[in-house]
N, C-alpha and C positions, 0 to 999 in steps of 0.2 A: 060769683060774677065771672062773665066769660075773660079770658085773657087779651089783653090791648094787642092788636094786631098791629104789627112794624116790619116796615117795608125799608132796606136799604140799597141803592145807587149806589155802584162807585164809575165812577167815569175818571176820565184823560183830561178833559180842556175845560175851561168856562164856555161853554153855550151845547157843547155833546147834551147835557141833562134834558136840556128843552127838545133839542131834537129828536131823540131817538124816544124820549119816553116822556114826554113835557105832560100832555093829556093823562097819565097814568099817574101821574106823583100826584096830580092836580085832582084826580077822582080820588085816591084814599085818601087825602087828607080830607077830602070834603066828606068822606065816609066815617072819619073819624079816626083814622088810621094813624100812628105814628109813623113818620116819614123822614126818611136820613139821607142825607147826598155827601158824598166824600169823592170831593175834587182834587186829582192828584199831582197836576200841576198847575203852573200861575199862568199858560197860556201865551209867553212871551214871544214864541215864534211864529203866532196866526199873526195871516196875513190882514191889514187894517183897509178894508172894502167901504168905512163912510170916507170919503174925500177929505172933509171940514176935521176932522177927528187923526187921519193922518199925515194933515200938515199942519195942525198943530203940535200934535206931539214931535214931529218932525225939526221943526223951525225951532221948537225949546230944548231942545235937546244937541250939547254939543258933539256927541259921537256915537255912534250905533248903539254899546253896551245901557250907556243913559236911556236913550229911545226904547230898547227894548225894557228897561227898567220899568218907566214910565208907562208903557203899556201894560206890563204885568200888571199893573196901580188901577189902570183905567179899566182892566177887565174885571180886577176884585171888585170895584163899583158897580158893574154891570152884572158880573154874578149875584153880589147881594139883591142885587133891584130881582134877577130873576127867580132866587130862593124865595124874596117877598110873592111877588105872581103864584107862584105855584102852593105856596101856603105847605112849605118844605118845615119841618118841627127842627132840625136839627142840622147843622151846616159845620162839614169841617173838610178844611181843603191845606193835605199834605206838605205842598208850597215848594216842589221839585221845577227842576227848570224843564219846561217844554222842549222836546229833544226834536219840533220839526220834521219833515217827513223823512221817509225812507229815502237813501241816501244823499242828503244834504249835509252840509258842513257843520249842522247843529248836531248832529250825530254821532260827532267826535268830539264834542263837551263833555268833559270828567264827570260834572254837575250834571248833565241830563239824566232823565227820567226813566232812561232805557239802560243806561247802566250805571244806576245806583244797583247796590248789592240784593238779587230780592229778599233773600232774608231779615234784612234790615226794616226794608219797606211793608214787608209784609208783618213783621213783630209790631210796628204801629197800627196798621189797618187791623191785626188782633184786636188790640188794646179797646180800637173805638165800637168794633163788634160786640164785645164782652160787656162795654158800657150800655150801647143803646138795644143788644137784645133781640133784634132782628129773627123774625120767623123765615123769610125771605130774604135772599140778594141778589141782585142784576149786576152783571155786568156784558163784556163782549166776548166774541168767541175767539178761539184760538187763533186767531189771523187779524181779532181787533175788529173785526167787521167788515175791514177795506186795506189791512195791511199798516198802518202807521203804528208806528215804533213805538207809543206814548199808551194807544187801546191794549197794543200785545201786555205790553207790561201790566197797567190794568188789571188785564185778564188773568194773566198768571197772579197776583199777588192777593187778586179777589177768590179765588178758587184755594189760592195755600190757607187763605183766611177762614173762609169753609168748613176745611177738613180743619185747620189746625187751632180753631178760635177755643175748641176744647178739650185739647193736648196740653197739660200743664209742664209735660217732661220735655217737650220741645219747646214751647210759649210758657216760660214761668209764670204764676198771676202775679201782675207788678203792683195792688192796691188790694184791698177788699170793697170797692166799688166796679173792681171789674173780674168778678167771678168766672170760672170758665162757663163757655156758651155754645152748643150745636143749632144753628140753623138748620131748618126743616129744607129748605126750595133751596135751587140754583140755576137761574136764569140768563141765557143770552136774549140781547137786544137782537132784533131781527128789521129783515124790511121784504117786502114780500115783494118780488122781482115780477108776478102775474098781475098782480094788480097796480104797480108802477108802470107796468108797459102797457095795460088795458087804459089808465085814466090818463097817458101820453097820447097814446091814440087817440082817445077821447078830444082831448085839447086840441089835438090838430084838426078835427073833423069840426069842434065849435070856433076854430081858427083864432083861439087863445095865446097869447104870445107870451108862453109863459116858461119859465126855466126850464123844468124837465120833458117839456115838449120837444125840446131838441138833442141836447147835448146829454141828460140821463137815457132820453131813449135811445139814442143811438149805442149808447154804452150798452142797455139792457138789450135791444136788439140783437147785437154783436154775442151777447155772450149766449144769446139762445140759440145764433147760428152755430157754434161752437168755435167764434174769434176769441182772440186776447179783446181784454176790458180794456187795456190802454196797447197801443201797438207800440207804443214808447220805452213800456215799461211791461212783457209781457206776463213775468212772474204773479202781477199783480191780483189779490185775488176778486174773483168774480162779485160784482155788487147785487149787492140781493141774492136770495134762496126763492127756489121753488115753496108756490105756498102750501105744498103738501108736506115740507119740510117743519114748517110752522105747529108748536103744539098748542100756543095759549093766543088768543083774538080778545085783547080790552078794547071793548066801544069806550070811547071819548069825545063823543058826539056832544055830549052837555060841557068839554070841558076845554072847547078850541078857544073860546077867549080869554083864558089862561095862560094854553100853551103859547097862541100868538104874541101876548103881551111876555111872556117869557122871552119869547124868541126877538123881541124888541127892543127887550131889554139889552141883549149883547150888539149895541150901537157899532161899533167897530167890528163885528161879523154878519150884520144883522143884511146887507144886500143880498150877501151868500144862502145864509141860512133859512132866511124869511123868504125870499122873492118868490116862492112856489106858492106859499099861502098870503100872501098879501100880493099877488097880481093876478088874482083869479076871485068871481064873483064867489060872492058864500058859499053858495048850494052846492057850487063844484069844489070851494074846499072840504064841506061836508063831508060829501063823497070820497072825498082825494086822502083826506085825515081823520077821517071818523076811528078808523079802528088805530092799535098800536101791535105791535108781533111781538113776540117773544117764544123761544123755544126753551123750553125744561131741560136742564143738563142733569141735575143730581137732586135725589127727592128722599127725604125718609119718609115719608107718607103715603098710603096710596091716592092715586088719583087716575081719573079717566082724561084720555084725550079725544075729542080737542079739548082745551078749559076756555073759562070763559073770566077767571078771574084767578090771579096769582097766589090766591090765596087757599084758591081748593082743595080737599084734601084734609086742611090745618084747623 
């Protein structure tokens, strides 16, 4: 009998999963795939975009630390609701404090997610590799994708996890339920910067009033000119890659009613997150979200590029 194929996420926030790769959790499990999300912090420093949702939490809460308490609370509910959507086998979320963006004052919390010890961080993210077995992992690239402090770390702790999930001299085995384990695949999330700028143009030519008609194209524009992405902030790195850049293209065209209701599910992000696919007719979300990117970092296998499925190769 051929071997269960398992696919693991590790992400930064409650609602990243839905975004970057919502359609792609949502095809393997509907393929039959075993499927793992390890969310690594509790989300407490995004910003709360429904109205209703932050002044409530607002009004009940006597002082900032509480509010943000309280929010950590209401995005654990909203994450569940999104594991449910996406038909995720297995959920486990680290419970580190959201460290906020690059330099904000969250940044200088002991407790944040950015400097906890990686070592530390990453001997757990072993532990849950060893358990569920993973032939694949995703996570973001060396910069987090867009530069936040919470992806970088992420990143680094998903890749020590990689090489080290089966190094027993560095990663002792702490059970005989979690044997050591080499992953085949090692995947960054991606976003393909031609086709974000093609389907902006798109939207302005169908006079679509939609989010990234303006403010992402302008962004991608700028950086095809060869401007800074923010003039604010100019370090910051480039959003999107060229999609020659791009090694792996999943259609999830059968699987946007999924993602969307994923992406509904994080109520308290959901203006930001959503409004690109919920204020545009279907067919142009279609278009807009059919596929999902991801580029191959580390492979024991061989495989050809482009892929067509994260799995190839295995």
């Amino acid at each position: 009998m051929a071997e269960l194929l398992r696919l693991m996420a590790v992400h930064a926030h409650p609602d990243d999963e839905a975004v970057s790769m919502g359609g792609t959790l949502a095809r393997y499990a509907a393929q039959g795939a075993h499927t793992t999300l390890v969310t690594c912090t509790r989300g407490e420093e995004g910003e709360i975009v429904d109205a209703e949702l932050k002044a409530a939490i607002a009004d009940s809460a006597p002082d900032v630390e509480t509010a943000k308490e309280r929010l950590a609370a209401q995005r654990k509910i909203e994450l569940d609701a999104a594991v449910a959507a996406l038909h995720i086998s297995s959920f486990y979320q680290l419970g580190y404090h959201d460290s906020g963006m690059a330099g904000t004052e969250a940044n200088r919390d002991p407790r944040a997610f950015t400097n906890v010890v990686p070592f530390e961080a990453t001997k757990r993210l072993v532990e849950i590799v060893r358990r569920e077995r993973p032939q694949v992992m995703v996570s973001y690239n060396e910069v987090g994708g867009y530069g936040h402090p919470d992806h970088i770390m992420a990143h680094r702790i998903a890749l020590l996890a990689f090489d080290g999930a089966a190094n027993t001299e560095v990663y002792p085995q702490q059970s005989d339920e979690t044997p050591p384990w080499q992953p085949l695949k090692f995947y960054y999330t991606a976003n393909s910067r031609d086709h974000m700028l093609k389907m902006a143009k798109a939207a302005k030519e169908a006079g679509l009033e939609i989010g990234f008609g303006s403010q992402v194209a302008k962004q991608i524009e700028s950086v095809l000119r060869g401007e800074p992405v923010d003039p604010e902030n100019p370090q910051r790195p480039p959003w999107g890659v060229p999609e020659d850049a791009i090694s792996t293209f999943i259609d999830v065209h059968d699987y946007l009613d999924q993602k969307r209701a994923s992406l509904l599910a994080h109520k308290t992000q959901a203006v930001s997150t959503n409004r690109f696919m919920a204020g545009m007719p279907d067919d142009f979300a279609r278009t807009a979200y059919g596929m999902e990117y991801f580029i191959l970092m580390r492979s024991r296998v061989t495989t050809t590029r482009p892929e067509s499925d994260l799995f190839a190769g295995i």
